[in-house]
ZASE-912742 format. One record per residue: x negated, y negated, z negated of N, C-alpha, C in turn; residue number from 1; residue in one letter. Coordinates in Angstrom, 1 decimal. Each point is the difference from the previous one (the first is absolute). Example, Ala and Ser with C-alpha at 12.3 -4.5 7.8 and 13.67 -1.06 7.14 Angstrom:
BEGIN
    n.c1    n.c2    n.c3   ca.c1   ca.c2   ca.c3    c.c1    c.c2    c.c3  num  residu
   -13.2     5.7    -7.8     0.9    -1.2     0.0    -0.9    -1.2     0.0    1       A
     0.4    -1.1     0.7    -0.9    -1.1     0.0     0.8    -1.1    -0.8    2       S
END
This chain:
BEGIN
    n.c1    n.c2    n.c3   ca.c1   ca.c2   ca.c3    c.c1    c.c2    c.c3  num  residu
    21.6    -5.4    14.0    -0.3    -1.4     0.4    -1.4     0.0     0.6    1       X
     0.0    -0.7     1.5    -1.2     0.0     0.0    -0.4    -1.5     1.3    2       X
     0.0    -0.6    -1.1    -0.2    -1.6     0.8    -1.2     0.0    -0.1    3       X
    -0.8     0.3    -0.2    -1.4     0.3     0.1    -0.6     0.4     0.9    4       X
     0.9     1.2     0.9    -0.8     0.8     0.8    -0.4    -0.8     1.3    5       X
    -1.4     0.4     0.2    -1.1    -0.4     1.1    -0.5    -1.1    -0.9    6       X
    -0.2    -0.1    -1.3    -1.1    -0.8     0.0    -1.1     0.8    -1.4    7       X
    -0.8    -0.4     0.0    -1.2     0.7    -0.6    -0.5    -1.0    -1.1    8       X
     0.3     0.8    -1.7    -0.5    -1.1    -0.9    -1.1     0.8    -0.7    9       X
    -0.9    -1.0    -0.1    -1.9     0.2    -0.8     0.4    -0.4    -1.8   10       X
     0.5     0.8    -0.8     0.0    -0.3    -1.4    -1.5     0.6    -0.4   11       X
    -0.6    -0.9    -0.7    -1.4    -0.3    -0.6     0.3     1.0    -1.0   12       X
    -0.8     0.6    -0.8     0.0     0.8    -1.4     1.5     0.6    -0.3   13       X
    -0.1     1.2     0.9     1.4     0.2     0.2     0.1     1.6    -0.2   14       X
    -1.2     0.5    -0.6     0.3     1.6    -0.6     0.5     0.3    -1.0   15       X
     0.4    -1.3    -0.6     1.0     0.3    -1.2     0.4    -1.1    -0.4   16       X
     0.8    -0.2    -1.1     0.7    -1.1    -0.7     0.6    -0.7     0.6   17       X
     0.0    -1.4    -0.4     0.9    -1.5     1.2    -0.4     0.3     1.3   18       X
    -1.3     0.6     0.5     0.3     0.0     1.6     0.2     0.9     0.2   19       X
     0.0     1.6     0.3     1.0     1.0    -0.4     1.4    -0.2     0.1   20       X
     0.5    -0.7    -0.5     1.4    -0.6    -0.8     0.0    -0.7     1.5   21       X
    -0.2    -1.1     0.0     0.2    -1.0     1.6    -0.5     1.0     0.8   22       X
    -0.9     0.7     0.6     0.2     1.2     0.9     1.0     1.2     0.6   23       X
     0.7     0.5    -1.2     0.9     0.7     0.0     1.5    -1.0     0.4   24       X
     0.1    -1.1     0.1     1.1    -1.1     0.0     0.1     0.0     1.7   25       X
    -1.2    -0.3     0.4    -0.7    -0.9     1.1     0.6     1.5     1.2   26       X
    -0.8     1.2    -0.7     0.1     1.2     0.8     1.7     0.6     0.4   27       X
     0.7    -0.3    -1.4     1.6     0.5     0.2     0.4    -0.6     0.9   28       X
    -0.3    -1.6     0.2     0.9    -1.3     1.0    -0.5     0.8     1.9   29       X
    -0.9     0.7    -0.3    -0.8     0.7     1.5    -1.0    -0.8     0.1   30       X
    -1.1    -0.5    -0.8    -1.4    -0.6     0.7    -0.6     1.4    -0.2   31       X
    -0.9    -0.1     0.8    -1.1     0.4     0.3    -1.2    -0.3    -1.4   32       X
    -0.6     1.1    -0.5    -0.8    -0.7    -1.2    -1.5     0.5    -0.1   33       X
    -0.9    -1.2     0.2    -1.4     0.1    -0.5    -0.4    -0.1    -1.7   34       X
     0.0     0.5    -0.7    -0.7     0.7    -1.0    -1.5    -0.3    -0.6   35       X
    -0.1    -0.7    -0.9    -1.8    -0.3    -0.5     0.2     0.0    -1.2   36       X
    -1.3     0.9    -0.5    -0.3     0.1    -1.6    -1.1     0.8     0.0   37       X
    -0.9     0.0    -1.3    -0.7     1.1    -0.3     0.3     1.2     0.0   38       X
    -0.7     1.2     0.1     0.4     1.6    -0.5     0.8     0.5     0.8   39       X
     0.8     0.9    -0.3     0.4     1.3     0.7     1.7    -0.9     0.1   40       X
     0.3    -0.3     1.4     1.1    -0.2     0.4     0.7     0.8     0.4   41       X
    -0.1     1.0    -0.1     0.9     1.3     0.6     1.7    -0.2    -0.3   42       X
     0.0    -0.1    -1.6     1.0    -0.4    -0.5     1.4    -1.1     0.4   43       X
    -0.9    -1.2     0.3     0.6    -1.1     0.1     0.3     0.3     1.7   44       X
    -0.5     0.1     0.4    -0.1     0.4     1.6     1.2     1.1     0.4   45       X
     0.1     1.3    -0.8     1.4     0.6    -0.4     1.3    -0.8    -0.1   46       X
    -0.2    -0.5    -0.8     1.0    -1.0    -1.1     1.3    -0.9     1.2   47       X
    -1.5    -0.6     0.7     0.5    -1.1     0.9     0.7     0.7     1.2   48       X
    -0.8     1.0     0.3     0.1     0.8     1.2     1.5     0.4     0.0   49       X
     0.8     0.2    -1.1     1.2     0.8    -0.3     0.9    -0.9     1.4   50       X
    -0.3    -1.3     0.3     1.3    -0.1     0.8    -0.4    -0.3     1.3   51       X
    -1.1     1.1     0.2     0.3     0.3     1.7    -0.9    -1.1     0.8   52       X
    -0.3    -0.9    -1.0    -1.3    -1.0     1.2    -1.1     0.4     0.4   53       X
    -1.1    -0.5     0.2    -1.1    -0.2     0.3    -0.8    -0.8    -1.4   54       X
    -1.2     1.1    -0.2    -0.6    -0.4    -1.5    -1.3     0.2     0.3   55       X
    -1.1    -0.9    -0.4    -1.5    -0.1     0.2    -0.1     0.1    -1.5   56       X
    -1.2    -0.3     0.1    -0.8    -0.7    -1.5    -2.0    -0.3     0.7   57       X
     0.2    -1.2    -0.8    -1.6    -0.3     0.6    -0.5    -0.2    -1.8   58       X
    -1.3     0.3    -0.1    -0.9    -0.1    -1.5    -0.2    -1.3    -0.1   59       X
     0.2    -0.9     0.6    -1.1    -1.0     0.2     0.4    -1.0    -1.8   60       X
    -1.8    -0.4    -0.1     0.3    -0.7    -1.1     0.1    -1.2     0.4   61       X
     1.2    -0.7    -0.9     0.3    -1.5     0.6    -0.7    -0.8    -0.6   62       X
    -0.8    -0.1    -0.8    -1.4    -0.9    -1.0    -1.0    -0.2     1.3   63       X
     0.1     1.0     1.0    -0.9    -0.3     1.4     0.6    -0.5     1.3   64       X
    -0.3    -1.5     0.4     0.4    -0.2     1.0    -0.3     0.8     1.2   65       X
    -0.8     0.3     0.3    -0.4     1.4     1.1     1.3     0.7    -0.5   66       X
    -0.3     1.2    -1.3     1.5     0.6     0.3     1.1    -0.6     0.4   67       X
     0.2    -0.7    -0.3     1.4    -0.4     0.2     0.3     0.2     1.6   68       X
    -1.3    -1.2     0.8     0.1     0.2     1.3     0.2     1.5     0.7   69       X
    -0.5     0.9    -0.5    -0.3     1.5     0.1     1.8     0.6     0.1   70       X
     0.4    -0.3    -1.0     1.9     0.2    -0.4     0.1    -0.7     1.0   71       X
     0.1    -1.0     0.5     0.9    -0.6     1.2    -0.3     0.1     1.5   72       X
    -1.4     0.2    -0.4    -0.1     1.3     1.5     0.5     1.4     0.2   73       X
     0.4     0.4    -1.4     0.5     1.4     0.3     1.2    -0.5     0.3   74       X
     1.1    -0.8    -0.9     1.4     0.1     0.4     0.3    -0.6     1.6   75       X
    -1.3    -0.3     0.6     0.5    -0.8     1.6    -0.3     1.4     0.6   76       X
    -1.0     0.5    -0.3    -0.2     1.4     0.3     0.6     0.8     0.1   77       X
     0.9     0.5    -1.2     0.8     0.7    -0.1     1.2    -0.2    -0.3   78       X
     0.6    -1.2    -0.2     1.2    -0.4     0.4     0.6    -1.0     0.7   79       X
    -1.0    -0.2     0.7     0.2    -1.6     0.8     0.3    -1.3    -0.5   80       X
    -0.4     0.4    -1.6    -0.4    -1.7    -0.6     1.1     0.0    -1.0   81       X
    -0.3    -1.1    -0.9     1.0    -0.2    -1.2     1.2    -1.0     0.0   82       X
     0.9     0.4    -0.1     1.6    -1.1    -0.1     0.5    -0.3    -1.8   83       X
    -0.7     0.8    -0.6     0.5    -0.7    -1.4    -1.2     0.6    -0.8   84       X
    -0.5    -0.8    -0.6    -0.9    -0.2    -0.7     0.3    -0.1    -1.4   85       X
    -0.3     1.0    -1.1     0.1    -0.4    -1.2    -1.4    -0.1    -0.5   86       X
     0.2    -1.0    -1.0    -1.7    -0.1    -0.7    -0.2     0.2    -1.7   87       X
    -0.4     1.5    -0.2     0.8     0.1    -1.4    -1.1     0.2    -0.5   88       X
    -1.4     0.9     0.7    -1.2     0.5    -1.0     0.0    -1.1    -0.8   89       X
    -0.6     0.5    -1.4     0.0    -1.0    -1.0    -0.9     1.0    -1.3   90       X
    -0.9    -0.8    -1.0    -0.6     0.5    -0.9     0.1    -0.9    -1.3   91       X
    -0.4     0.7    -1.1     0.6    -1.2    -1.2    -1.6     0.8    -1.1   92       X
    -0.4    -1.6    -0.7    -1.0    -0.7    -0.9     0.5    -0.3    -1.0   93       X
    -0.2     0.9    -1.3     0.6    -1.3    -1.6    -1.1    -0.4    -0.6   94       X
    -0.7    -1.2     0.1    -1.3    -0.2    -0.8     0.5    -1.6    -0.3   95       X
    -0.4    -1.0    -1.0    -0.4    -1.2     0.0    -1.0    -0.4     1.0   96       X
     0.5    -1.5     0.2    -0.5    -0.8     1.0    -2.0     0.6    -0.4   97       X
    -0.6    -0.6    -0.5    -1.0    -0.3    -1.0    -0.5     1.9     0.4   98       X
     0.6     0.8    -0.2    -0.2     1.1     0.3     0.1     1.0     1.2   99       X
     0.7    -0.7     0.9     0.4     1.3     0.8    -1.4    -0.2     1.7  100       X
    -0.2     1.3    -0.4    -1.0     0.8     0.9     0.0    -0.9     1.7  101       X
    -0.9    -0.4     0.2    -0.2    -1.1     1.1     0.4     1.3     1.2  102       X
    -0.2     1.2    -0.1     0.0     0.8     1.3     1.7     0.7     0.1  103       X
     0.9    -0.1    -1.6     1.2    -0.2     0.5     0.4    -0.5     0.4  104       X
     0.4    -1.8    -0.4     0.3    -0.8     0.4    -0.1     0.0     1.8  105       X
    -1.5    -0.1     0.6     0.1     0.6     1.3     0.6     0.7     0.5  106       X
    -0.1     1.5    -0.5     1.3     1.3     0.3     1.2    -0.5     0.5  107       X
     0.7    -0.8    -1.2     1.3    -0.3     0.0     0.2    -1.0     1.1  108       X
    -0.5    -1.3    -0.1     0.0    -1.0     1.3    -0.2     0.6     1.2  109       X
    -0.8     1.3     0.3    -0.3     0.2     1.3     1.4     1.3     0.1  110       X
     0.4     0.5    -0.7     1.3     1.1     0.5     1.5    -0.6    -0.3  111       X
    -0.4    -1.0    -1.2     2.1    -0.7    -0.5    -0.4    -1.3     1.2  112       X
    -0.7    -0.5     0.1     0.2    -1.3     1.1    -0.8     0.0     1.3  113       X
    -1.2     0.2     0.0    -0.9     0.3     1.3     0.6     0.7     1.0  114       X
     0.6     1.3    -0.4     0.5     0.8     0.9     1.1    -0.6     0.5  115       X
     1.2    -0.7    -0.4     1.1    -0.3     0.4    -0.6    -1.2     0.8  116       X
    -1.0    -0.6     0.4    -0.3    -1.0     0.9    -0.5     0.8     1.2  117       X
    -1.1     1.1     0.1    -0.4     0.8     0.7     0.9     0.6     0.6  118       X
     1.4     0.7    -0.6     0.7     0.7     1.0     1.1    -0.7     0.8  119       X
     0.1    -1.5    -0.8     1.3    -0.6     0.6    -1.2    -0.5     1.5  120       X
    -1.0    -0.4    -0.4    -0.7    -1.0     1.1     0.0     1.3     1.5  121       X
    -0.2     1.4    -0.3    -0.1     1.3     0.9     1.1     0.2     0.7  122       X
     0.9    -0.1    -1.3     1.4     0.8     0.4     0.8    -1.1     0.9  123       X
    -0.3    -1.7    -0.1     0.8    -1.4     0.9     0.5     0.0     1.2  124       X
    -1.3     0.9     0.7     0.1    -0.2     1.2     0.6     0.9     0.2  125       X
     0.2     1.3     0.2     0.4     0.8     0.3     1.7    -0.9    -0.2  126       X
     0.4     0.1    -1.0     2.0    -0.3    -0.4    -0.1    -1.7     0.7  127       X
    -0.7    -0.6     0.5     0.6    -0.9     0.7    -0.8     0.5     1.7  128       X
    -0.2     0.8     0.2     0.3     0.7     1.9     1.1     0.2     0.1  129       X
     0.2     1.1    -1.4     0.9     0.6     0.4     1.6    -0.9    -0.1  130       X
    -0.5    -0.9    -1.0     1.1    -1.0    -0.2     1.1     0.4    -1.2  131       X
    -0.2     0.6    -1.0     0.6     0.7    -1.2    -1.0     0.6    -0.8  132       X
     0.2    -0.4    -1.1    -0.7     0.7    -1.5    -0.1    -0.9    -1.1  133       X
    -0.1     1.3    -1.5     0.2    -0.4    -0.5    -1.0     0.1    -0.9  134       X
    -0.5    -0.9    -1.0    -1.0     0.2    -0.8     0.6     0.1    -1.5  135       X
    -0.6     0.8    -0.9     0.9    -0.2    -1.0    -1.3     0.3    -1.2  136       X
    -0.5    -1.0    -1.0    -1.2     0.2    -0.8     0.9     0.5    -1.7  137       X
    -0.2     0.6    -0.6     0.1     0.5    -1.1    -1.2    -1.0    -1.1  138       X
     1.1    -1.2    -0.4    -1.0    -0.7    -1.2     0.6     0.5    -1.0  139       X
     0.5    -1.0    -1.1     0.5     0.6    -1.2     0.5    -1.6    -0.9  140       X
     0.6     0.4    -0.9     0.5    -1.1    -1.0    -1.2    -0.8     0.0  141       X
    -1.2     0.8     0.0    -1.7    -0.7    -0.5    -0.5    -0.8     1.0  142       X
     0.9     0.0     1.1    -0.3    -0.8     1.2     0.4    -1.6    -0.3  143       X
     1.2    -0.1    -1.0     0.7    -1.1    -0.5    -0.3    -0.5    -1.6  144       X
    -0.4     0.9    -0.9     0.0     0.0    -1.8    -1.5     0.5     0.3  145       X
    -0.9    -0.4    -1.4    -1.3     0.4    -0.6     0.6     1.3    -1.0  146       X
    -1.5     0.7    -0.2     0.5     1.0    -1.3    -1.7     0.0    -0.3  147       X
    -0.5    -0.2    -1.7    -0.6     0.1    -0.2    -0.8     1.3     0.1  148       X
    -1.6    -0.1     0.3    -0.4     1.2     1.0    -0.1     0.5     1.2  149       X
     0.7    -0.9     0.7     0.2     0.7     1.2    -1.0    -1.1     1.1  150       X
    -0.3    -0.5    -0.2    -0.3    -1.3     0.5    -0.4     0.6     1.5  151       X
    -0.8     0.6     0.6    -0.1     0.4     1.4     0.9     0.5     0.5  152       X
     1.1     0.8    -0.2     1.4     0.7     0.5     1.3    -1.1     0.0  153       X
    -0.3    -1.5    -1.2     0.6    -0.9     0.3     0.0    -1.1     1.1  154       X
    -1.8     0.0    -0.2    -0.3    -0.7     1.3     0.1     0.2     1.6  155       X
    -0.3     1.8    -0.5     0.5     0.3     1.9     1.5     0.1     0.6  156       X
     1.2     0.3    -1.3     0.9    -0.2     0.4     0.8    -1.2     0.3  157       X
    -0.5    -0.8    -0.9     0.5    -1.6     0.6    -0.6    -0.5     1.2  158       X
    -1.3     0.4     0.4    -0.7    -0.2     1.4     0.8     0.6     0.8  159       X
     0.7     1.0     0.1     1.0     1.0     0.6     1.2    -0.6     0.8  160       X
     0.8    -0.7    -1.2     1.1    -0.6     0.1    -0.2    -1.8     0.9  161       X
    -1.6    -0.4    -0.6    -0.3    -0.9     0.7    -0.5     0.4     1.6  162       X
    -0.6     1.4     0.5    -0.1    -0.1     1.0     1.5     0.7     1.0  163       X
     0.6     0.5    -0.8     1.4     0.3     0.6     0.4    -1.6     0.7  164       X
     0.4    -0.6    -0.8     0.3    -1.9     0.4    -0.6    -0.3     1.2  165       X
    -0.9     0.8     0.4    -0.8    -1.1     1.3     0.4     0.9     1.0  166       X
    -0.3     1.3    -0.2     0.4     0.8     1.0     1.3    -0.2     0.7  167       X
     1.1     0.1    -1.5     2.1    -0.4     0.5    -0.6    -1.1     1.1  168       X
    -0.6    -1.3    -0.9     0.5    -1.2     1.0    -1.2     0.2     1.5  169       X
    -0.9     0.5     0.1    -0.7     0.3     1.6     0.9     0.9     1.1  170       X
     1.1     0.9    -1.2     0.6     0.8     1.1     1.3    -0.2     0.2  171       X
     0.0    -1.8    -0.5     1.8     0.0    -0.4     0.7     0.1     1.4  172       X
    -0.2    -0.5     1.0     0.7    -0.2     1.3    -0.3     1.2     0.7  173       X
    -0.4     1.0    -0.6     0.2     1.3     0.6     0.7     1.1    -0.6  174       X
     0.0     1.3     0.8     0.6     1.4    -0.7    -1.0     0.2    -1.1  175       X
    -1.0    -0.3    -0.3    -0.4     0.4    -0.7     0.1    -0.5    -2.3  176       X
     0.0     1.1    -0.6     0.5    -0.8    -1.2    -1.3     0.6    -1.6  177       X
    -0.3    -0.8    -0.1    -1.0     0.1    -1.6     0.8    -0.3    -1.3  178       X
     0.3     1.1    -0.6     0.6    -0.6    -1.4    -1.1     1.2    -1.1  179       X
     0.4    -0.4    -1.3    -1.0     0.5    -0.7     1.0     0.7    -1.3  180       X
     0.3     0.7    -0.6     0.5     0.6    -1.1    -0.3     0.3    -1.3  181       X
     0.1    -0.5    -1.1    -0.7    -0.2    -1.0     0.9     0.9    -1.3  182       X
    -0.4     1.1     0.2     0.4     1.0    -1.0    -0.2    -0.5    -1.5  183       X
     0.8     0.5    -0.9    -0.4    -0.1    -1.4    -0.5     1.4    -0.5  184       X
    -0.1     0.5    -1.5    -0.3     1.5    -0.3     0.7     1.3     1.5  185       X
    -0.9     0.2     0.3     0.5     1.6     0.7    -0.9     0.9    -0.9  186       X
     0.9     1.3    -0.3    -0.9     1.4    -0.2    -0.9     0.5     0.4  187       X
    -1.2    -0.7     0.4    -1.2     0.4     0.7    -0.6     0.5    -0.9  188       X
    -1.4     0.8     0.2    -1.0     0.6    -0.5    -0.6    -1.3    -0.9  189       X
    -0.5    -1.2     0.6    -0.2    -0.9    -1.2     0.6    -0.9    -0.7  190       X
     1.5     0.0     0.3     0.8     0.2    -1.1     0.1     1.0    -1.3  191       X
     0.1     1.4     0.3    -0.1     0.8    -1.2    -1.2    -0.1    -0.5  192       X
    -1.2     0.1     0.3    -0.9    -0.4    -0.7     0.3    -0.5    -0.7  193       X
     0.5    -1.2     0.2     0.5    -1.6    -1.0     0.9     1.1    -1.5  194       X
     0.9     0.7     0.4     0.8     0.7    -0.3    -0.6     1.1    -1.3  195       X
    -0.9     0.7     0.9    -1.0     0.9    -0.8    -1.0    -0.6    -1.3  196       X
    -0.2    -1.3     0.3    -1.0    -0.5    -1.1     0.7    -0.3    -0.9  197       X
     1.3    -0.3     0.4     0.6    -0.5    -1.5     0.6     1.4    -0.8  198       X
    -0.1     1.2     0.8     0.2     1.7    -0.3    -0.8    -0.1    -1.1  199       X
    -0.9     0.1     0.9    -1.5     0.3    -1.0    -0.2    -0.7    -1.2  200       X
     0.6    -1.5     0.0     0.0    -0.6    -1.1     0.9     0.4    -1.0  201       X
     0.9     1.0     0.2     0.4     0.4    -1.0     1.8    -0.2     0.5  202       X
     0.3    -0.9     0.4     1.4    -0.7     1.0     0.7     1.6     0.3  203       X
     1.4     0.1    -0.1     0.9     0.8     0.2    -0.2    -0.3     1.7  204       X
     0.2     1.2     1.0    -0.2    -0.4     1.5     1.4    -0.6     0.2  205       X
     1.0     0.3    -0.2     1.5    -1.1     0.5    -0.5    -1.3    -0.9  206       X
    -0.2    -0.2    -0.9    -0.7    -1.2    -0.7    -0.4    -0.7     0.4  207       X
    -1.1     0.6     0.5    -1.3    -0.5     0.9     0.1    -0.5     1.8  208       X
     1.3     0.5     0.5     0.4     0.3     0.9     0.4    -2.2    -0.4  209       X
     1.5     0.4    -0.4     0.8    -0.7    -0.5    -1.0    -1.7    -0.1  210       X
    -1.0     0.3    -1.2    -0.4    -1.0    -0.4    -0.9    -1.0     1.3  211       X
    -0.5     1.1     0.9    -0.5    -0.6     1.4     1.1    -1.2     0.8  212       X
     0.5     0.9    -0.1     1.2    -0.6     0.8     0.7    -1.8    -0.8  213       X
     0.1     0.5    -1.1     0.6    -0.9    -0.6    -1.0    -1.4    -0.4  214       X
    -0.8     0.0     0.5    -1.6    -1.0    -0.1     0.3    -0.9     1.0  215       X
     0.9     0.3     1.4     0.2    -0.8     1.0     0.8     0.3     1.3  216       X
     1.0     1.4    -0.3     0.8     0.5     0.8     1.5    -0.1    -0.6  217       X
     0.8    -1.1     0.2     1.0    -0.3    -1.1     1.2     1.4     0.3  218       X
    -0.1     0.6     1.2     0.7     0.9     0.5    -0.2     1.6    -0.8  219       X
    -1.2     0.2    -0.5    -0.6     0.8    -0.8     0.1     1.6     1.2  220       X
    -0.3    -0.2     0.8     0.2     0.9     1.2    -0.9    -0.5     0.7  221       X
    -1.1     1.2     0.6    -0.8    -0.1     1.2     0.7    -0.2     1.3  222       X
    -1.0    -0.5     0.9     0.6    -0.4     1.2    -0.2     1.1     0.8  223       X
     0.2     0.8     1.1    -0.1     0.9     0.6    -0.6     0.0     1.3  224       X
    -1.0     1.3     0.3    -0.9    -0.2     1.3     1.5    -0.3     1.0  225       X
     0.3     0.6     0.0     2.0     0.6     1.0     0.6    -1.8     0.1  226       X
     0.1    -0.3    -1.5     0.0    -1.4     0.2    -0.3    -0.8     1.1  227       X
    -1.2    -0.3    -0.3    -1.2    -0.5     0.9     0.0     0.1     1.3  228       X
     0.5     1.8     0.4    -0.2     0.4     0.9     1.5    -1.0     1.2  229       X
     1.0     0.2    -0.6     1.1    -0.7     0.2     0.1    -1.6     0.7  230       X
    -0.5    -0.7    -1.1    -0.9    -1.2    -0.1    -0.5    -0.5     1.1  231       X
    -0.9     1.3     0.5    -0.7    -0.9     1.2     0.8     0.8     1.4  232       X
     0.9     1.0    -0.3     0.6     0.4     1.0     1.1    -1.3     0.5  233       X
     0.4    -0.3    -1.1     0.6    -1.3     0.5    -0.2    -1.4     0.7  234       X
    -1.5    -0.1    -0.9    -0.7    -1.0     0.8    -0.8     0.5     1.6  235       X
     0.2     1.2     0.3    -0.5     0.6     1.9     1.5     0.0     0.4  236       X
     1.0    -0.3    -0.4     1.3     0.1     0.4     0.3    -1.7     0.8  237       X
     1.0     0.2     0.8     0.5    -1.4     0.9     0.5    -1.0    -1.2  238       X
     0.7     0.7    -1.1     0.2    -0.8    -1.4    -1.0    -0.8    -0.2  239       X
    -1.1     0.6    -0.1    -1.4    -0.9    -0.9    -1.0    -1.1     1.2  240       X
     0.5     0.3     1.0     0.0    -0.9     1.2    -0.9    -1.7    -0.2  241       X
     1.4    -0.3    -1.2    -0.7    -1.2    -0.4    -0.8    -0.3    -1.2  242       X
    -0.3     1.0    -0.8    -0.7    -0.1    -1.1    -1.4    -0.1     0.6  243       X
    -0.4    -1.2    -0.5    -1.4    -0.3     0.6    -0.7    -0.5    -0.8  244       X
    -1.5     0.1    -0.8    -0.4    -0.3    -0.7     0.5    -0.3    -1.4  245       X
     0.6     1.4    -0.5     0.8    -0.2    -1.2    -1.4     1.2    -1.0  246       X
     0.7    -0.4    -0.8    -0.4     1.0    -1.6     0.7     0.5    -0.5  247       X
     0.7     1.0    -0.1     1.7     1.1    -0.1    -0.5     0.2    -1.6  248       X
     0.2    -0.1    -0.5     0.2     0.6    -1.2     0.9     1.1    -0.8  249       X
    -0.7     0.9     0.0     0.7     1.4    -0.6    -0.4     0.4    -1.3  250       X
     0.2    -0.8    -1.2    -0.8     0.6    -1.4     0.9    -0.3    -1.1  251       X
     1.4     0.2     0.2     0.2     0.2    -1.2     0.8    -1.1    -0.7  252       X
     0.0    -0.9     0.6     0.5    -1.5    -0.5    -1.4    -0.5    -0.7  253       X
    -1.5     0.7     0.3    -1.0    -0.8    -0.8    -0.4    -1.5     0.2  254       X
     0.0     0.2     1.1    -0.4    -2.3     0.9     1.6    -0.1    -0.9  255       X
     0.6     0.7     0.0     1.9    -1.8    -0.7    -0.5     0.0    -1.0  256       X
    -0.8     0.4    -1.2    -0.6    -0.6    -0.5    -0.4    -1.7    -0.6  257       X
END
């Protein structure tokens, strides 16, 4: 399958996990794929590469508006600009209100929300010349529900979903489409952590596994990068056409709640 092919998608924090996952999706359909994360990409760059496209990767940190611009001069550069846009980099804070570190808080607003305004505002013009594209932001249940502790990762993801809304309706009378995806638990690195402390606490690991799960995932099953990756392959598809300023929800049955 490759309804994709000739167009080129920029997945944000995409050397591993959910964007990885939406990368490898994006790549099978035949896009063309730009690549961004810290460290040694060699791997992920492999990974994607398996089906024969075209594969960059730029470093750039998205906490920096300069970077970002830097990323979107490379992909016009080297691939003649972006047609589907995911916005997935993301970082997570557990402190009390009262306590959490004024220079996280920042971190997190400038890479879970900042960035998704900086690359959609870069990436606009390009998908309406060309007259097609797709933006796709990676919030989460937290974009919709509070969770005590989280307060900056709640705030930027509901900012997320609220700036998804403005984008759908500025681009509604065009090819162009903003919807936003709001995952519940995935198997990520700071997930197991979550996973691991309750190890450490003494918690059986299926136990511990289990008991995560069962706090707010009625399905008792992680959601999957592959998932995800699907997810938004549908929404770059002529299907997802009309989904315009939506909030997808993929967690589990946690929002029926």
């Amino acid at each position: 399958m490759s309804i994709l092919s000739g167009k080129t998608a920029l997945v944000t924090g995409s050397t591993s996990g959910i964007g990885l996952g939406i990368a490898l999706a994006l790549a099978k359909a035949g896009a063309k794929l730009i690549l961004n994360g810290f460290g040694d990409a060699s791997k992920a760059i492999a990974e994607v590469g398996q089906f024969g496209g075209q594969v960059g990767h730029h470093p750039a940190d998205v906490s920096d508006p300069a970077q970002i611009a830097e990323l979107f001069a490379y992909a016009e550069r080297e691939f003649g600009g972006v047609d589907i846009l995911v916005n997935n980099a993301g970082i997570q804070h557990v402190a009390a209100v009262e306590e959490f570190p004024v220079e996280r808080w920042d971190s997190i607003i400038a890479i879970n929300l900042s960035s998704v305004f900086h690359s959609t505002r870069l990436g606009l013009p390009g998908m309406r010349a060309k007259g097609w594209g797709r933006i796709v932001n990676i919030a989460s249940v937290h974009g919709q529900v509070g969770s005590v502790g989280k307060a900056a990762y709640v705030a930027a993801k509901h900012g997320v979903i609220g700036l998804t809304k403005v984008v759908g309706l500025e681009t509604a009378t065009s090819n162009v489409t903003c919807n936003a995806i709001c995952p519940g638990w995935v198997l990520t690195p700071l997930v197991q952590k979550q996973i691991d402390d309750r190890v450490a606490a003494g918690t059986d690991p299926q136990q511990a596994q289990h008991d995560l799960l069962a706090e707010k995932q009625p399905s008792l099953e992680f959601v999957t990068p592959s998932q995800l990756g699907e997810l938004v392959l549908f929404l770059c598809s002529d299907a997802g056409a009309q989904v315009r300023g939506a909030a997808w929800n993929i967690d589990g049955g946690w929002l029926a709640q």
